[in-house]
MDTraj code that builds the backbone (N, CA, C; nanometers):
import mdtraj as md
import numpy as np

residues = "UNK UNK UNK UNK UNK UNK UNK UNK UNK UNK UNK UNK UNK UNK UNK UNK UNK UNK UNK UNK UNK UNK UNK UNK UNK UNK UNK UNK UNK UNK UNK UNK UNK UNK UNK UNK UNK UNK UNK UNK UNK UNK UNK UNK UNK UNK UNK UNK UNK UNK UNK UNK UNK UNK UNK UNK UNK UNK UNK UNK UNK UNK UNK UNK UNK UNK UNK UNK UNK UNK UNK UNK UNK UNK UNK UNK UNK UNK UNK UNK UNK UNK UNK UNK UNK UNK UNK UNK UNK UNK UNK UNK UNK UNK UNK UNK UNK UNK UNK UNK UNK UNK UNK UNK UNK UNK UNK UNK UNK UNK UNK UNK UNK UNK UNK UNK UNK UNK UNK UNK UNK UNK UNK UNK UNK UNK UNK UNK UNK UNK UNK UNK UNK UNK UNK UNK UNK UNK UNK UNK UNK UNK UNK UNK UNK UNK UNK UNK UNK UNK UNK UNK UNK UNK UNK UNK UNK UNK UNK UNK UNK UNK UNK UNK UNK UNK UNK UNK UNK UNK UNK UNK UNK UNK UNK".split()
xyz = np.array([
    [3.2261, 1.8568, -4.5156],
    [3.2090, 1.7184, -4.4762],
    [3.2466, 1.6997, -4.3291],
    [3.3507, 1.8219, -4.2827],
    [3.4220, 1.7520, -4.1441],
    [3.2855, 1.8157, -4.0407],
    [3.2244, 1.9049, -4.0958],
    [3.1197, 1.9721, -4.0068],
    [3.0077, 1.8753, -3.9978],
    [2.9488, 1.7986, -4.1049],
    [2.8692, 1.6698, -4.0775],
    [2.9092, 1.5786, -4.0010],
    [3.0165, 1.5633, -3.9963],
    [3.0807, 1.4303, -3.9175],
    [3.0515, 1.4923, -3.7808],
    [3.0600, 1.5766, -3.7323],
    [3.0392, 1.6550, -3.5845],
    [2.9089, 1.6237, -3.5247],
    [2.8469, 1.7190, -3.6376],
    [2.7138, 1.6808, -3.6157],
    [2.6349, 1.5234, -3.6087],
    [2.7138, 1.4607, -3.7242],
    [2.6703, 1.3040, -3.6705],
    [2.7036, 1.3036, -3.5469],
    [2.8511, 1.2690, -3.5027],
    [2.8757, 1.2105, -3.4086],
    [2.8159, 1.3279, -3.2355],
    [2.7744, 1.4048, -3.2530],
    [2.7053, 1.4589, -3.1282],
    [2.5378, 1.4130, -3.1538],
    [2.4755, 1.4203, -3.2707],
    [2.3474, 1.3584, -3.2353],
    [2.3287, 1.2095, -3.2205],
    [2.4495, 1.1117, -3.2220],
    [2.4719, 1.0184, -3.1906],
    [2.4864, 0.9615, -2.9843],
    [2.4955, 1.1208, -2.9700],
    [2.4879, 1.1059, -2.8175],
    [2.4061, 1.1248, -2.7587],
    [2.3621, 1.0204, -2.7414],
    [2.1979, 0.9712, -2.6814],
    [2.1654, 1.0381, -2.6115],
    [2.0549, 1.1619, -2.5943],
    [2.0511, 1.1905, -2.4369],
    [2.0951, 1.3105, -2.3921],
    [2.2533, 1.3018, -2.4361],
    [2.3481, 1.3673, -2.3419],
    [2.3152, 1.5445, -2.3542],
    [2.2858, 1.5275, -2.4731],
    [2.2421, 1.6518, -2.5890],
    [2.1898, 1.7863, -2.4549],
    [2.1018, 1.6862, -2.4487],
    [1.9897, 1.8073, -2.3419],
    [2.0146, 1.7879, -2.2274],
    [2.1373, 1.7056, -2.1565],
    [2.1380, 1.7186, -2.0394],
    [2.2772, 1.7790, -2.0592],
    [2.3669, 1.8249, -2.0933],
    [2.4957, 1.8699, -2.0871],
    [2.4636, 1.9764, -1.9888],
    [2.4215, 2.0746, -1.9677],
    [2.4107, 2.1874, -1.8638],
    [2.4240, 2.1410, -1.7665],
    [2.3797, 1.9256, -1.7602],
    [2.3969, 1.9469, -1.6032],
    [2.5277, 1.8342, -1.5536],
    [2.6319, 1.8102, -1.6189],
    [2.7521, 1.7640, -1.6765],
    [2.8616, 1.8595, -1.5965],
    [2.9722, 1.8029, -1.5317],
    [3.0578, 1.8441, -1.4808],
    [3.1365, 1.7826, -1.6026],
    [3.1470, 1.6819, -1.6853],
    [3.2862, 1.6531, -1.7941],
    [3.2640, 1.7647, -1.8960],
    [3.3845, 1.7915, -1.9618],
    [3.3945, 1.8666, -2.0650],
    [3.3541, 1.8098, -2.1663],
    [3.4307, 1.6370, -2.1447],
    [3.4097, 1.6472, -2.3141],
    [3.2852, 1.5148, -2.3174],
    [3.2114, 1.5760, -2.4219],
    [3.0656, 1.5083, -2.4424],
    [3.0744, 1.2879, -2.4819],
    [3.2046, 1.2912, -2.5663],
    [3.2312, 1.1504, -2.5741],
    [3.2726, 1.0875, -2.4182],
    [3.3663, 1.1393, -2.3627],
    [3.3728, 1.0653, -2.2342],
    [3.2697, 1.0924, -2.1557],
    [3.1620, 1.1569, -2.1437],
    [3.0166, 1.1373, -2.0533],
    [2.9306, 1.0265, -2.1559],
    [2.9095, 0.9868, -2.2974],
    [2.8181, 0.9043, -2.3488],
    [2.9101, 0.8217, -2.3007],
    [3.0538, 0.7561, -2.3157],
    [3.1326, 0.6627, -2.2563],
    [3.0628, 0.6148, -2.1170],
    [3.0950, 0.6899, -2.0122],
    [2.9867, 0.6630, -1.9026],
    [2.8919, 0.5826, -1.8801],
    [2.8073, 0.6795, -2.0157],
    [2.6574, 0.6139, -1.9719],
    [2.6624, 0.5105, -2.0764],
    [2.7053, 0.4749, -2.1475],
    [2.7134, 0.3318, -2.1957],
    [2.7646, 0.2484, -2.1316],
    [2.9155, 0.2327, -2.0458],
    [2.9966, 0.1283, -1.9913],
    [2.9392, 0.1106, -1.8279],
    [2.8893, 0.2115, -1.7765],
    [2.8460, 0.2466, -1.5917],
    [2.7397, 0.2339, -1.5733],
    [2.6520, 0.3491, -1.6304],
    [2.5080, 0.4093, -1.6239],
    [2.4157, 0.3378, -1.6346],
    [2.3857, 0.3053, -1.7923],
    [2.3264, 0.2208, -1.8706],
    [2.2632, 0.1344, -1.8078],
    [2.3961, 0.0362, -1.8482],
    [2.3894, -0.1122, -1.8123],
    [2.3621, -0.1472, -1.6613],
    [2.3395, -0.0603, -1.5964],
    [2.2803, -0.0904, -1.4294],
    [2.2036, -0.0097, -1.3781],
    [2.1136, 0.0404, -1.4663],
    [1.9817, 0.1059, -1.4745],
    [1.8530, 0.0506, -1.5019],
    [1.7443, 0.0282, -1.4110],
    [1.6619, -0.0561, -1.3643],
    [1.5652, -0.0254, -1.5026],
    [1.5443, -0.1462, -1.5578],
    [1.4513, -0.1215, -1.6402],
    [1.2922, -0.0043, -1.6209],
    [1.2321, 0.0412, -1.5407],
    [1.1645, 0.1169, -1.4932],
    [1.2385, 0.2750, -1.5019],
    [1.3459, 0.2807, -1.4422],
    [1.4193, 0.4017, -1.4706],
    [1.4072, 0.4275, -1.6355],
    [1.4671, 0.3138, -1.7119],
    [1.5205, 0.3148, -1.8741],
    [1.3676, 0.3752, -1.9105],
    [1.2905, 0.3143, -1.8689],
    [1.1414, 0.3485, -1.9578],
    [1.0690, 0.4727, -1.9259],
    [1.1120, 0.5074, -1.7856],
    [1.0936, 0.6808, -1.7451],
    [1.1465, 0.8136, -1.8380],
    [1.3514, 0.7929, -1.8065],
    [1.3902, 0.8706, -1.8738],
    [1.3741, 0.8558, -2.0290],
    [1.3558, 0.7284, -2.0993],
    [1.3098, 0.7833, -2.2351],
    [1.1806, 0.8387, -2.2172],
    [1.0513, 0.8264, -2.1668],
    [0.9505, 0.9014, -2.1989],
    [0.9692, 1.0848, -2.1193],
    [1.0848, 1.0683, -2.0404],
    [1.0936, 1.2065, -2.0371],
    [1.1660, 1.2593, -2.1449],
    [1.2835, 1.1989, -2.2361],
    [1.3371, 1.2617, -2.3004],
    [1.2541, 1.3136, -2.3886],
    [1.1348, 1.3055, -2.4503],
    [1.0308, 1.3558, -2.5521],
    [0.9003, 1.4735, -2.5016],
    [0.9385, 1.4861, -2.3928],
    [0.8989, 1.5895, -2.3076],
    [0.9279, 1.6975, -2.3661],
    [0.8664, 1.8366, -2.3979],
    [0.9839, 1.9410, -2.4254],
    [1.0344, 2.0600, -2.2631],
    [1.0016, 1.9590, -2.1585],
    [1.1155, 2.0511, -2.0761],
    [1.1960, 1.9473, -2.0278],
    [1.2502, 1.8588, -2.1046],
    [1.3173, 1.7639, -2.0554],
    [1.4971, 1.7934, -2.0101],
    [1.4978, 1.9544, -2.0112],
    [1.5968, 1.9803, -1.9386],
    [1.6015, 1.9770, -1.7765],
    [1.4648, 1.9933, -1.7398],
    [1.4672, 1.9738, -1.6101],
    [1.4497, 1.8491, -1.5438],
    [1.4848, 1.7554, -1.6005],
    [1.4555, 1.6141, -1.5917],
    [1.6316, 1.5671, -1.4554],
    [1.6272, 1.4513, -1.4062],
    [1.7591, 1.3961, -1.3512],
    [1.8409, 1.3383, -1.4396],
    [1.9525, 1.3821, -1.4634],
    [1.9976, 1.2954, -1.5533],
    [2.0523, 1.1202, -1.4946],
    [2.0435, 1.0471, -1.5498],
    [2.0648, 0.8747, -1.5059],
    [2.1867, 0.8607, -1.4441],
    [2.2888, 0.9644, -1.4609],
    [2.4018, 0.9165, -1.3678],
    [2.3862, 0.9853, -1.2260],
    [2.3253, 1.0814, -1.2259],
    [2.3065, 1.1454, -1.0766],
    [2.1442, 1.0383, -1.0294],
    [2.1117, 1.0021, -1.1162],
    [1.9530, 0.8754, -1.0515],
    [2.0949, 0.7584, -0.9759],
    [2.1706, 0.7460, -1.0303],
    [2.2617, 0.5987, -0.9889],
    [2.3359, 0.6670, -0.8787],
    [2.3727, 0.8098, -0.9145],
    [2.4541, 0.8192, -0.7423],
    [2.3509, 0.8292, -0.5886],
    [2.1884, 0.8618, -0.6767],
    [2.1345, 0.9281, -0.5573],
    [2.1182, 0.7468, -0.5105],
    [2.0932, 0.6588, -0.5790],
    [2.0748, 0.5145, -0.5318],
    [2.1573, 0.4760, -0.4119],
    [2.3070, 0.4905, -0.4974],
    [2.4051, 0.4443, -0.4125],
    [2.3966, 0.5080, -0.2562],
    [2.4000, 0.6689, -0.2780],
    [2.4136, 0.7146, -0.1759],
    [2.3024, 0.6509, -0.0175],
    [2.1586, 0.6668, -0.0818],
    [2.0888, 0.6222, -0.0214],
    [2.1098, 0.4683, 0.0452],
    [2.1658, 0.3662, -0.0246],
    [2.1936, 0.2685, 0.0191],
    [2.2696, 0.2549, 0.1322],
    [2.3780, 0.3331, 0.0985],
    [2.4988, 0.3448, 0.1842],
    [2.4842, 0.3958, 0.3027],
    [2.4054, 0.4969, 0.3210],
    [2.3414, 0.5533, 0.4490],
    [2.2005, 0.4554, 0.5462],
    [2.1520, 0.3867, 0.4447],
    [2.0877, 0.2789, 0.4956],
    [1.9673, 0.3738, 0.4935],
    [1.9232, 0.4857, 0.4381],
    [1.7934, 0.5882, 0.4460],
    [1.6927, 0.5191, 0.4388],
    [1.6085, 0.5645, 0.5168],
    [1.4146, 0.4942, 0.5408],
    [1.3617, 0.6148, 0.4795],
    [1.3699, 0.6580, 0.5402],
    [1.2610, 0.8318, 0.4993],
    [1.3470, 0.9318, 0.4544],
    [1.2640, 0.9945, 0.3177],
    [1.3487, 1.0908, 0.2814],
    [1.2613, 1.1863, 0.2467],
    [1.2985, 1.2921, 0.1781],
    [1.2300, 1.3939, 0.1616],
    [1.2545, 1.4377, 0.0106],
    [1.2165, 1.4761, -0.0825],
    [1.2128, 1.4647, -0.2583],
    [1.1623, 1.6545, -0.2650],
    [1.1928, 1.7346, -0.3130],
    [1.1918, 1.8414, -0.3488],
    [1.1775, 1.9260, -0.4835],
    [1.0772, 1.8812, -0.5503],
    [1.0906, 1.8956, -0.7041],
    [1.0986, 1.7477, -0.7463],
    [0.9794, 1.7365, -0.8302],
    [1.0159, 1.5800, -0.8517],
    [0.9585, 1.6273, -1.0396],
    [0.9326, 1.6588, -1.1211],
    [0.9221, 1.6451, -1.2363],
    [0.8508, 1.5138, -1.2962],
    [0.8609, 1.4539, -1.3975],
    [0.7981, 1.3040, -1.4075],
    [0.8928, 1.1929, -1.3276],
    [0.9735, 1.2253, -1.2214],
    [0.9861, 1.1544, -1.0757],
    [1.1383, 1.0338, -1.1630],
    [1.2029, 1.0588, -1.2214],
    [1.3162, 1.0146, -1.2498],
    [1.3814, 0.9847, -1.0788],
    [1.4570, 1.0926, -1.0596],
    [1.4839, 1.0536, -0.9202],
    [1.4108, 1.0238, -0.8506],
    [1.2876, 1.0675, -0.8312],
    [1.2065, 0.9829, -0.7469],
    [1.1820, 0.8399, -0.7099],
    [1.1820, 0.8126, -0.8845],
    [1.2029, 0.6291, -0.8890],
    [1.3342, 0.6038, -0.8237],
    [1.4118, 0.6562, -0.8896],
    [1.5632, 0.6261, -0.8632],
    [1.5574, 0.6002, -0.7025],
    [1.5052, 0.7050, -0.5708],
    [1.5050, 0.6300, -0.4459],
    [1.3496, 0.5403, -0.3904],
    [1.2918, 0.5680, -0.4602],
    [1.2365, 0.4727, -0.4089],
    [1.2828, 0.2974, -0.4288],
    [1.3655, 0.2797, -0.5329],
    [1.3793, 0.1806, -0.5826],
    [1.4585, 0.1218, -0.4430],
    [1.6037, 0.2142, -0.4407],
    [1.6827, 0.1986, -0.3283],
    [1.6285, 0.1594, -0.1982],
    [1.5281, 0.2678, -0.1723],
    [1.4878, 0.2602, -0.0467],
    [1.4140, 0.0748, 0.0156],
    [1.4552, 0.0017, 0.1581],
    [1.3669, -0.0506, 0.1942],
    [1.2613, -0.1216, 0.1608],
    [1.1960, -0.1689, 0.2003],
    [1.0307, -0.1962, 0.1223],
    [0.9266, -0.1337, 0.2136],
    [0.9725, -0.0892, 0.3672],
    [0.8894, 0.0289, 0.4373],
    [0.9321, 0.1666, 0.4145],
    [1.0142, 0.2020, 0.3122],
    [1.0776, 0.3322, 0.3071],
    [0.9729, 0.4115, 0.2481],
    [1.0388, 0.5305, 0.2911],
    [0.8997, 0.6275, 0.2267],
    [0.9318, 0.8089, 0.1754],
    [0.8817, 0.8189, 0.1083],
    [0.9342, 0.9343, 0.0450],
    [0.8143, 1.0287, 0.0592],
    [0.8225, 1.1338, 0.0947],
    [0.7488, 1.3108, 0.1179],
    [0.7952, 1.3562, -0.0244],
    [0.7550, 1.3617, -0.1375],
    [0.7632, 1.4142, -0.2272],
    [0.7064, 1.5620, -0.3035],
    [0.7702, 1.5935, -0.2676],
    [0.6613, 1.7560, -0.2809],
    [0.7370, 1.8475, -0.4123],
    [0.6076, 1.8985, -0.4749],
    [0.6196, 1.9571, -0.6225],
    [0.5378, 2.0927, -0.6302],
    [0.5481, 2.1141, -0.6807],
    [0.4389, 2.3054, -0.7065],
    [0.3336, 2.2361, -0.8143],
    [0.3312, 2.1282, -0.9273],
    [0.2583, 2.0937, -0.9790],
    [0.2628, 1.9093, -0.9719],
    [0.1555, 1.8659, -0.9823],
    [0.0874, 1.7234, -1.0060],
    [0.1588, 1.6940, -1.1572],
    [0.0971, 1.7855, -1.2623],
    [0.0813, 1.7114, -1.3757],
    [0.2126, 1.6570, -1.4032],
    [0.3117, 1.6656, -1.3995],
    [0.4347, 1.6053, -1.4818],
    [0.4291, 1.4534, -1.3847],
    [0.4350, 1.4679, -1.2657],
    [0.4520, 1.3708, -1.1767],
    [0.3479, 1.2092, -1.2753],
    [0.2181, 1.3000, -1.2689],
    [0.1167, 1.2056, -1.3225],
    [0.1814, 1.1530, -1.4294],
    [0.2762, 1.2055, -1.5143],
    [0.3230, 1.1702, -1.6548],
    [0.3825, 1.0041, -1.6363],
    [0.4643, 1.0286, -1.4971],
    [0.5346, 0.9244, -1.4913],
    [0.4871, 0.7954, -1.3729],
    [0.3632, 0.8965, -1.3238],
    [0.3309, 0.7733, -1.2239],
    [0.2711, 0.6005, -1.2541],
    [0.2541, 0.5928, -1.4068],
    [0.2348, 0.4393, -1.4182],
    [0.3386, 0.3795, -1.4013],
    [0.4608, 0.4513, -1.4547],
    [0.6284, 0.3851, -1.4647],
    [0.6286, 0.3632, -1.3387],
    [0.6445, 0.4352, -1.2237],
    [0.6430, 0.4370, -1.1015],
    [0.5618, 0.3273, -1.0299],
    [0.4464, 0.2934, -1.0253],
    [0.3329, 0.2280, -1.0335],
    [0.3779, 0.0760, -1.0257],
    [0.4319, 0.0780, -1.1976],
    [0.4285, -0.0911, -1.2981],
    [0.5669, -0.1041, -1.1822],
    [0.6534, -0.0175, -1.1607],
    [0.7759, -0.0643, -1.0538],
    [0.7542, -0.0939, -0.9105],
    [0.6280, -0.0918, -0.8839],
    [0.5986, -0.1496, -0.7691],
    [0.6074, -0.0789, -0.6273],
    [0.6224, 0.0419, -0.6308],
    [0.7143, 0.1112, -0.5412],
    [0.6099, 0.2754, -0.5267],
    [0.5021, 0.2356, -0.5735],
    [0.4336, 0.4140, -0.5167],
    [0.3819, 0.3587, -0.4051],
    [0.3457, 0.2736, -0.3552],
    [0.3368, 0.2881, -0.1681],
    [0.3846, 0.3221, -0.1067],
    [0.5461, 0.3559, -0.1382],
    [0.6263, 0.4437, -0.0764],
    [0.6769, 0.5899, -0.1186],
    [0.5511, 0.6189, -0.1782],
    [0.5675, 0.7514, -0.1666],
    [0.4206, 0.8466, -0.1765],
    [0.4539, 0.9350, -0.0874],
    [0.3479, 1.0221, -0.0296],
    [0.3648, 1.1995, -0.1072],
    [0.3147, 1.1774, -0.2198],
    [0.2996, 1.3247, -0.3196],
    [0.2123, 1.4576, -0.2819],
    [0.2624, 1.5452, -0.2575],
    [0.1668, 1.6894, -0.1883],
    [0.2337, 1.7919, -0.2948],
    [0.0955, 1.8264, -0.3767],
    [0.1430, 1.8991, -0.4609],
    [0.1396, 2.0428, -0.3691],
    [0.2104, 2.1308, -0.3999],
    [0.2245, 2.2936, -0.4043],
    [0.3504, 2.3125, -0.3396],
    [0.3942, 2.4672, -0.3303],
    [0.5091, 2.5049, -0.2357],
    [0.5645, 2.4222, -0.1266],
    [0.6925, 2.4358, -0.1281],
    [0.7349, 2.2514, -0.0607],
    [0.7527, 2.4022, 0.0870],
    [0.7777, 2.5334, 0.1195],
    [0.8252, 2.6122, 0.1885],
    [0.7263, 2.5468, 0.3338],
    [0.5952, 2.5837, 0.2963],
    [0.4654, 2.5660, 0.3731],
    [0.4844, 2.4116, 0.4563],
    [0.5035, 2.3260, 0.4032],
    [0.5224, 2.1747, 0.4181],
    [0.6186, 2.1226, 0.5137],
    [0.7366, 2.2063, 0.4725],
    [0.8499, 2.1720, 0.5405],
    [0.8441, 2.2940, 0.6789],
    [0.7857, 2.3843, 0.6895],
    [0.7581, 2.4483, 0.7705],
    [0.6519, 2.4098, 0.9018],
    [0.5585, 2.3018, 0.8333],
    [0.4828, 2.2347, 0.9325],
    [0.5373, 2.0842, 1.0086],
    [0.6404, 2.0764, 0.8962],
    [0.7223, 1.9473, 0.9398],
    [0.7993, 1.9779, 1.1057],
    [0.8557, 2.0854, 1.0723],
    [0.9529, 2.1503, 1.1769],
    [0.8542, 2.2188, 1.2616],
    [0.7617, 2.2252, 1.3041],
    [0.6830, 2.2627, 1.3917],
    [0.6292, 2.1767, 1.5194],
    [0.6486, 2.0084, 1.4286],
    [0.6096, 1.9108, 1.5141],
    [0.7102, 1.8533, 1.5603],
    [0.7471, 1.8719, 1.6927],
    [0.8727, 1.7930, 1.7553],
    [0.8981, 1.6099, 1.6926],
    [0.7780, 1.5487, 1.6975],
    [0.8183, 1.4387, 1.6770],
    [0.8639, 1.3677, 1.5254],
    [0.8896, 1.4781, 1.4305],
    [0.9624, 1.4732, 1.3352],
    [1.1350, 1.5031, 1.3135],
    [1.1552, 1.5298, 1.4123],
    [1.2967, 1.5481, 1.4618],
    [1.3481, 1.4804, 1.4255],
    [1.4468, 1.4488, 1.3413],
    [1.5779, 1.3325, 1.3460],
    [1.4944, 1.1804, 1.2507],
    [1.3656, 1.2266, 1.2407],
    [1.3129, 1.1285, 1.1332],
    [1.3555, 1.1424, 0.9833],
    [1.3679, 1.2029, 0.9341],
    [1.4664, 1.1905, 0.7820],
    [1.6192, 1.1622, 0.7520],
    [1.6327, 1.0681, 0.6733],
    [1.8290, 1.0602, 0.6341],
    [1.8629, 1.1387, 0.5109],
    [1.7780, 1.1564, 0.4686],
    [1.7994, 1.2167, 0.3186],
    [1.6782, 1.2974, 0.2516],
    [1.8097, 1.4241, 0.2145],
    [1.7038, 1.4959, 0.1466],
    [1.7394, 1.5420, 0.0099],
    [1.6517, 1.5501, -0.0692],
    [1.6916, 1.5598, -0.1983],
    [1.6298, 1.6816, -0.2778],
    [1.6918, 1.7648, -0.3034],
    [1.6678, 1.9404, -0.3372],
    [1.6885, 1.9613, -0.4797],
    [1.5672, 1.9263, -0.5949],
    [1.5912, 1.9539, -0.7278],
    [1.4727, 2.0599, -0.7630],
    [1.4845, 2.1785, -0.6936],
    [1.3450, 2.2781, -0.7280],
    [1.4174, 2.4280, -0.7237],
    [1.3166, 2.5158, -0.6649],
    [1.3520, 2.6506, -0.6793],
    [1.4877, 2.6629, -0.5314],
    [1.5740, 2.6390, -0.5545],
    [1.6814, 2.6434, -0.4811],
    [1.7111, 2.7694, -0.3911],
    [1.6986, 2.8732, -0.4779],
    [1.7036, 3.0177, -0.4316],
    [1.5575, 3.0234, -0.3161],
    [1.4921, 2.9867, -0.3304],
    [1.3944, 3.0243, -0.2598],
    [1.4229, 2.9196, -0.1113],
    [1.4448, 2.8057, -0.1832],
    [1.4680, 2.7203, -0.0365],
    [1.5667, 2.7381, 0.0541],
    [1.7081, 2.7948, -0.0493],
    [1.7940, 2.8262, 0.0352],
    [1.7810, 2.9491, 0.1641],
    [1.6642, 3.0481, 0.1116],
    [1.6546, 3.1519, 0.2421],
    [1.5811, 3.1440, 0.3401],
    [1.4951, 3.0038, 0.3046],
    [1.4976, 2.9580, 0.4576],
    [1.5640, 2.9065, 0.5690],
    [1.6818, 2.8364, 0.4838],
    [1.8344, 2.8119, 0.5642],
    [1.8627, 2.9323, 0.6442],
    [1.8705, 3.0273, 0.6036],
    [1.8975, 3.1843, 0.6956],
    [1.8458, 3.1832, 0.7982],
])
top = md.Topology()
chain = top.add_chain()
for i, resn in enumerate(residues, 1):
    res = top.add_residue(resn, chain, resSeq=i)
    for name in ("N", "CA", "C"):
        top.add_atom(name, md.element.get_by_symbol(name[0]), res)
traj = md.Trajectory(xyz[None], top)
């Protein structure tokens, strides 16, 4: 019986299930705590209707989870960011998440290796009012950002950049 009760009370945690890998708390009740008392409740209806249709996804591990969508908000705010740069966008959880933040001239370079997931979420994106500010180029973000830095007058034009893709690969262009 005490092994059912477990199991209730973890499939009772909305969500958290499939995003725990990307969880710095240990323990799984104080992260649903979170996202019920913090998260939740100041999560833009457009976000709410994204991440549930990603949660039924089956790679919805690679999805943002809603409390890192609320820090990338804040952060962006706080820096006052116009232009940013999106690196892996999946069905565009974070993506919404700054565009929402951003401006109403802000604008996002969003670059993915594939379209289709993006498409999954671009009505959500869409019905939120906010894909004018963003500019989607599907394939290798390496090529992209390589032509970016080629043209002087892109210099010092981005505040924020946001890196949710093949990491290893992006990082050795840092070298």
């Amino acid at each position: 019986m005490a092994a059912n009760n477990g199991e209730d009370q973890q499939n009772q945690l909305s969500g958290h299930k499939e995003l725990a890998h990307k969880s710095l708390l240990q323990s799984d009740a104080l992260y649903q705590y979170i996202l019920e008392t913090s998260v939740f409740p100041r999560e833009h209806e457009s976000l709410k209707e994204l991440r549930e249709m990603t949660e039924k996804h089956p790679w919805n591990l690679m999805a943002t989870p809603p409390d890192e969508g609320q820090l990338l908000r804040m952060l962006i705010k706080l820096i006052n960011a116009k232009n940013t740069i999106e690196i892996g966008v999946f069905t565009g959880y974070s993506l919404l998440s700054t565009a929402l933040a951003l401006p109403e001239d802000g604008k996002i370079l969003a670059l993915d290796v594939s379209r289709e997931y993006y498409e999954l979420g671009l009505p959500i994106i869409e019905k939120a009012g906010v894909a004018h500010k963003i500019d989607f180029r599907e394939g290798p973000a390496l090529p992209v950002l390589d032509e970016l830095l080629e043209d002087e007058s892109n210099k010092g034009t981005f505040d924020f950049v946001f890196v949710d893709a093949d990491k290893d690969e992006l990082s050795q262009k840092g070298d």
